[in-house]
Structures are given as structure tokens and as C-alpha cells.
N, C-alpha and C positions, 0 to 999 in steps of 0.2 A: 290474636294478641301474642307475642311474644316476648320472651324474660330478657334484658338486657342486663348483663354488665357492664359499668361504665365507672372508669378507673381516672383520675384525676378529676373528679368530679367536682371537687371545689373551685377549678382553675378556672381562666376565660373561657372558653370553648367548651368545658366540662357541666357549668351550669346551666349552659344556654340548653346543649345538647338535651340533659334529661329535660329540662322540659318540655320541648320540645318533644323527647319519646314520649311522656305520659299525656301529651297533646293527641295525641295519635294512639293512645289508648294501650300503650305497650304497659307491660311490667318492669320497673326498674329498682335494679338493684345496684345502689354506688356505694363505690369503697371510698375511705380516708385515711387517712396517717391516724390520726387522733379522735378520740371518740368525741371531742369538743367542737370538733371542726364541723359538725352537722350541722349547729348554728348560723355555717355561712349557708347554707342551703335550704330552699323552700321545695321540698318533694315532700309535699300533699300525696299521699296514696304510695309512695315511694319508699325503697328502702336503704338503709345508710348500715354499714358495719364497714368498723377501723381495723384496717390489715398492719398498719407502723409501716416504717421503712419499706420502700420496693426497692431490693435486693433478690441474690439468689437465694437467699434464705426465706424468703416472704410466704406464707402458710394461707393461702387464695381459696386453699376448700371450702369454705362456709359460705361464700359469697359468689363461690360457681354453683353451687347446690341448686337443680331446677332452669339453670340458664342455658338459652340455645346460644346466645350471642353475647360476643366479648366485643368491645369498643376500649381499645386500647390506650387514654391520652394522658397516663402520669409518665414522666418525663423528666431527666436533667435540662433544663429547658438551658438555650443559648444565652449565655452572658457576655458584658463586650468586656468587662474587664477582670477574667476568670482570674483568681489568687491562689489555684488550687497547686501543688508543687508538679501534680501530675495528671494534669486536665483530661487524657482522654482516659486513665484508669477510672477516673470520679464518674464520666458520663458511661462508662461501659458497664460498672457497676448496679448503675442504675438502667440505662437504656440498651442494653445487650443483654446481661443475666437477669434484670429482674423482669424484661421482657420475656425473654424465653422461661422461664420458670413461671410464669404465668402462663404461655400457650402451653407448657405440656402438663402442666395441670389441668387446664381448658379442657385439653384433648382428652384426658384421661375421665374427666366429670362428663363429657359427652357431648359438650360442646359442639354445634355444628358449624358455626364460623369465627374467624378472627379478626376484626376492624384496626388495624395499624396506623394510626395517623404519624407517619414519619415528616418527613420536612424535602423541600427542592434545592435544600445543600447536598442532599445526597448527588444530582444531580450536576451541581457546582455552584458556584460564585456568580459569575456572569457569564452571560451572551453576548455573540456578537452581534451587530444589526442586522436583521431581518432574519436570524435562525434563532427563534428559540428553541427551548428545549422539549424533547420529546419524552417519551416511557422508553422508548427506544434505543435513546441514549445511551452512551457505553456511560457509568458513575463515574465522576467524578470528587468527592467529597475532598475537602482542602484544611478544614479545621475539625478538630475533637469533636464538637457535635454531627458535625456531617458524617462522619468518619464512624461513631457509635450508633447514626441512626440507620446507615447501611450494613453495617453485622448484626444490625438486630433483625434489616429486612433479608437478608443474607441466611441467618440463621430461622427464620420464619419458614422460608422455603421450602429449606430442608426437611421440616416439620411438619410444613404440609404432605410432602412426597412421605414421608414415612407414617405418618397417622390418617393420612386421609381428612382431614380439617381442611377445612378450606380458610385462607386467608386472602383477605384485602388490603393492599396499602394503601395509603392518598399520600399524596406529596405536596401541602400546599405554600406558598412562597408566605409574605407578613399578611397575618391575618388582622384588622382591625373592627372598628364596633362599637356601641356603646360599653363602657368601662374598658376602652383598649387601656395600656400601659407600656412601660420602655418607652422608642422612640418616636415611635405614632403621639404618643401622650404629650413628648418633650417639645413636638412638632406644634401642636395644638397649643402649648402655655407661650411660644416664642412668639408664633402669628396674634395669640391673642392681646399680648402687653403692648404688643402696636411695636416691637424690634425691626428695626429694618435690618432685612437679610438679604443678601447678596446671591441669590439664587435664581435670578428670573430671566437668567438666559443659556439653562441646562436643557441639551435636546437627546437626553438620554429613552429608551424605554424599559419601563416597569412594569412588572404583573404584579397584581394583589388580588386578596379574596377578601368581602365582608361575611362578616362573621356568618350572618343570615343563609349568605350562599353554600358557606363549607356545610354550614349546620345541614343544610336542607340536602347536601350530597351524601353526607355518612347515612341519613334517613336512608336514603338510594341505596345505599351500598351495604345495608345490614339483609336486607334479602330479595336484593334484585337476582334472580337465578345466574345472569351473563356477568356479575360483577366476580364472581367466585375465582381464585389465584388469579387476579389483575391485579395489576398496578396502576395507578391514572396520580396523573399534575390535575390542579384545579386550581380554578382564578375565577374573577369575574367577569371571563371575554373581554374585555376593555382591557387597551395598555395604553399609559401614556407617560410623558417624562415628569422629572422632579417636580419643574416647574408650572406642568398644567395641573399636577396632584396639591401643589401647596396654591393655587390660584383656586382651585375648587375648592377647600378646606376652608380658603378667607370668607367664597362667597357660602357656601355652606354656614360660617359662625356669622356671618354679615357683617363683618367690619373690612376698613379700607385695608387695601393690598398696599405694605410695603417691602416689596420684592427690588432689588436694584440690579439691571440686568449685567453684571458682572461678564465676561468672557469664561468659557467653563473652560479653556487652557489656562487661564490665567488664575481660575480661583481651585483648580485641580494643583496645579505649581505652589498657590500660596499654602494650602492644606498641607502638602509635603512637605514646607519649607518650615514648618514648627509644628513637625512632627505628629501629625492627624492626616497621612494618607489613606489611613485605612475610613476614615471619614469622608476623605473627597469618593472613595471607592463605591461607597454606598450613596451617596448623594447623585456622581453623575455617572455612575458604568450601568449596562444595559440589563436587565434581567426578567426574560420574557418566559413564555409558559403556554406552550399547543394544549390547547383539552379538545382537540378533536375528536379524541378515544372516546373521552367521556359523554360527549357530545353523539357521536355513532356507536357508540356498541350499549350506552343506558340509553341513548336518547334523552340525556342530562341539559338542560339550559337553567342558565344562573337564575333563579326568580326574582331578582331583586337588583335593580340599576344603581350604580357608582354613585349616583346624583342622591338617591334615596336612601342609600348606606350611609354618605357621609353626611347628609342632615342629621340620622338620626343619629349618627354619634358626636354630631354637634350637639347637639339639642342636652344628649347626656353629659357632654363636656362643659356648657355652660350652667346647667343645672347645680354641679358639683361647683362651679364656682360661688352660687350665690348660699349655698348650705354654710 
């Protein structure tokens, strides 16, 4: 058994995560902002203590006390429409200093590993076809969160070289799941009101993880001996374009497919022509993801098939509708 820390614990990824640890028989200890916020959380056997703000000021000793393992997932998370005056101070804030004031605390309580789940903006935006992106990759990051989640992997580093901690990152592209939200969720309400969208003849490629699979990788990666100072992408081996992910999501909820096969020159030009290119960007540009590393060096394979993730966050997207 081992003590985990696990920090954004009320988040998407954060809930699944501990239980998941306490499935597996580990000790888990998660932090929150708020001492009220345990409420969102069912850790039976589990323990909860509220650190407030993650900043450089953030006081982590209490809830390092007894821990070998830190899993790192509170976060400035990405917004598409940030109003902050100074977007990447706000995410450095949070995802650079209150990252690192948390590993050298880690370090200093005894801490033997550091679980970083950063994001594959670090790595860029898009791919071209047929190279995705490697570990290998020289970084790329292009916006404020990309940009904060590489000085935080930047400044880990270092961290490791001078304390002897060992850190892991994962880099994983959109994670989705039952209870996704943002755009995966928007995608889900559009297909389901029976909208016809103009989407069904985009031949871009996309990497994604379901939840179940990133979940089942950080398990991997809290004390697999060969995961220690890596870095690994993760997905669910599967890529495919816009429009075979929004044809699987119809037949996943089982209702009729109204996709209208649009020209994706023509509906990339109509996006930029009122002003939402940065929408055609995400809709048809390519963004792929090698986890071969992860694959050869844990011997990592996704447990859990595209068909069978997005059922079951059908299954939880329709549920919520009938509530």
C-alpha cells in the first residue's frame, strides 16, 4: 500500500483518479480549496484536508505528512474565452509557482515521486499529417496555458536534478468520460437536439484519451520503477477525424446522424469569415499523439476501446438528461 497525494481532487480526472487509488487498496490523501468541497467527494477510507488557493504561498505540509507519492492535477485549467488582463501571469500563478511550491515541499517531507499531469499544448497546437507528436519533440506551446504548463515541466526538472525526486509528466491531449464538460459536453447537447451540422466531411486526425485510460496510466506511473524522470503523451491508440468522432458519439447516444457533408475548405473559409477561425482550427486541423514510449518502456496498452468509452459517457450524458 502506498499514501498518495492527490491534488485537484474534486475535478474530472481527480475523482475518478482516487477511486480508483483506493480500488487498488492505496492510502489516499486529497486536498481542496475549501473544507465544503469534500462533499463533492466519495473517499470511503480516504482522506480530505483544504489547503485554499494553490499559489506560491500554499502551506502542503499537512497533507504531505506520511506520503511517498504526489499526483499532481489542480490546475489553471484552459478557457476559450480567458477575460483575465494578463492570462499567462494568472496561469503561472497557479500552474508554475503553486506547482513548484508543492514539489519542494514534496521533496523536502520525503516524498519519493512527483505525478505531473501537464497537457500536449506543451507540445503544440497541431500536427501535420502523418507526424504526430513525440516526447521527443522540441516544445512548442503557443497559448498561456501551454506556455505555463511547460515552466512548470521546465521548473520540475530542475527539481528533480537537485533533490533527487523523481518526477513524471503525462501530457494527455482532450480527455473525455462520463461527466466530461466544455466542449466534448457542447458536442453531446448539439448531436443530441437532432441540430444539423455541417461537419461530415472533415478528414482531419485527432488523438484523444478516455478518462478510464489516462486514469489507468497515472496508476502505471505512481511506481512503475522505468516511469521515473519520463515524460510520455497518452491517448487511446485510436485517431480518427472530426467527423468519424461525431458519427460514433450519434451512434453511441443512438439517435439519427445529422452531419451534412460540407467541403472542410469551404466551412474552414466560412469559420474565418465571422470571425471563429480559431473554431474551424479545432474542428478540422490535425492533432495526433505517438505513445509508443508508453507502450515500450511500461509496456502500457489503453484498457479500454473508443467504442466502450464513448458508450459509457453516453449512457452518463443521457442519464443527466432525464434527471
Amino acid at each position: 500500500m502506498i499514501r498518495v497525494l492527490v491534488t485537484g481532487a474534486t475535478g474530472f480526472v481527480g475523482r475518478a483518479l482516487c477511486a480508483e487509488l483506493l480500488r487498488h487498496g492505496h492510502a489516499v490523501c486529497a486536498t481542496l480549496r475549501h473544507v465544503e468541497d469534500s462533499t463533492r467527494l466519495d473517499l470511503e477510507g480516504g482522506e480530505t484536508i483544504a489547503v485554499g488557493p494553490v499559489n506560491a504561498a500554499t502551506d502542503w505540509r499537512n497533507a504531505l505528512a506520511g506520503c511517498e507519492v504526489v499526483v499532481h492535477l489542480a490546475a489553471r485549467v484552459h478557457v476559450m474565452r480567458d477575460k483575465a488582463t494578463d492570462p499567462l501571469t494568472e496561469f503561472c500563478v497557479v500552474n508554475v509557482e503553486g506547482t513548484l511550491t508543492l514539489a519542494r515541499q514534496a521533496s523536502e517531507a520525503g516524498v519519493r515521486r512527483f505525478v505531473y499531469l501537464s497537457s500536449v499544448k506543451v507540445n503544440g497546437e497541431q500536427t501535420l499529417p502523418g507526424r504526430p507528436f513525440t516526447e521527443d519533440d522540441m516544445p512548442a506551446p503557443l497559448d498561456p496555458y501551454g506556455i505555463s504548463k511547460y515552466k512548470a515541466e521546465e521548473g520540475l526538472h530542475k527539481l528533480a536534478q537537485q533533490t533527487g525526486m523523481e518526477v513524471v509528466i503525462i501530457r494527455p491531449p482532450l480527455v473525455y468520460g462520463p461527466g466530461v464538460k466544455a466542449n466534448f459536453l457542447d458536442m453531446m447537447c448539439w448531436l443530441y437536439k437532432g441540430v444539423p451540422l455541417p461537419f461530415g466531411a472533415i478528414h482531419n486526425r485527432r488523438s484523444l484519451v478516455a478518462l478510464d485510460n489516462l486514469i489507468d496510466f497515472i496508476v502505471t506511473c505512481i511506481n512503475h520503477p522505468v516511469a521515473a524522470n519520463q515524460t510520455f503523451l497518452v491517448s487511446d491508440g485510436e485517431d480518427f477525424s472530426t467527423t468519424i468522432l461525431l458519427r460514433r458519439v450519434v451512434a453511441a447516444l443512438d439517435i439519427p446522424s445529422r452531419l451534412w457533408p460540407v467541403p472542410q475548405q469551404l466551412l474552414e473559409m466560412g469559420f474565418k469569415l465571422v470571425g471563429k477561425g480559431d473554431v474551424a482550427e479545432r474542428l478540422c486541423s490535425s492533432l495526433q499523439v505517438d505513445i509508443a514510449k508508453a507502450r515500450i518502456l511500461l509496456g502500457w496498452v489503453p484498457p479500454v476501446r473508443v467504442d466502450e468509452s464513448l458508450e459509457k459517457t453516453a449512457r452518463h450524458f443521457l442519464d443527466s438528461q432525464l434527471q
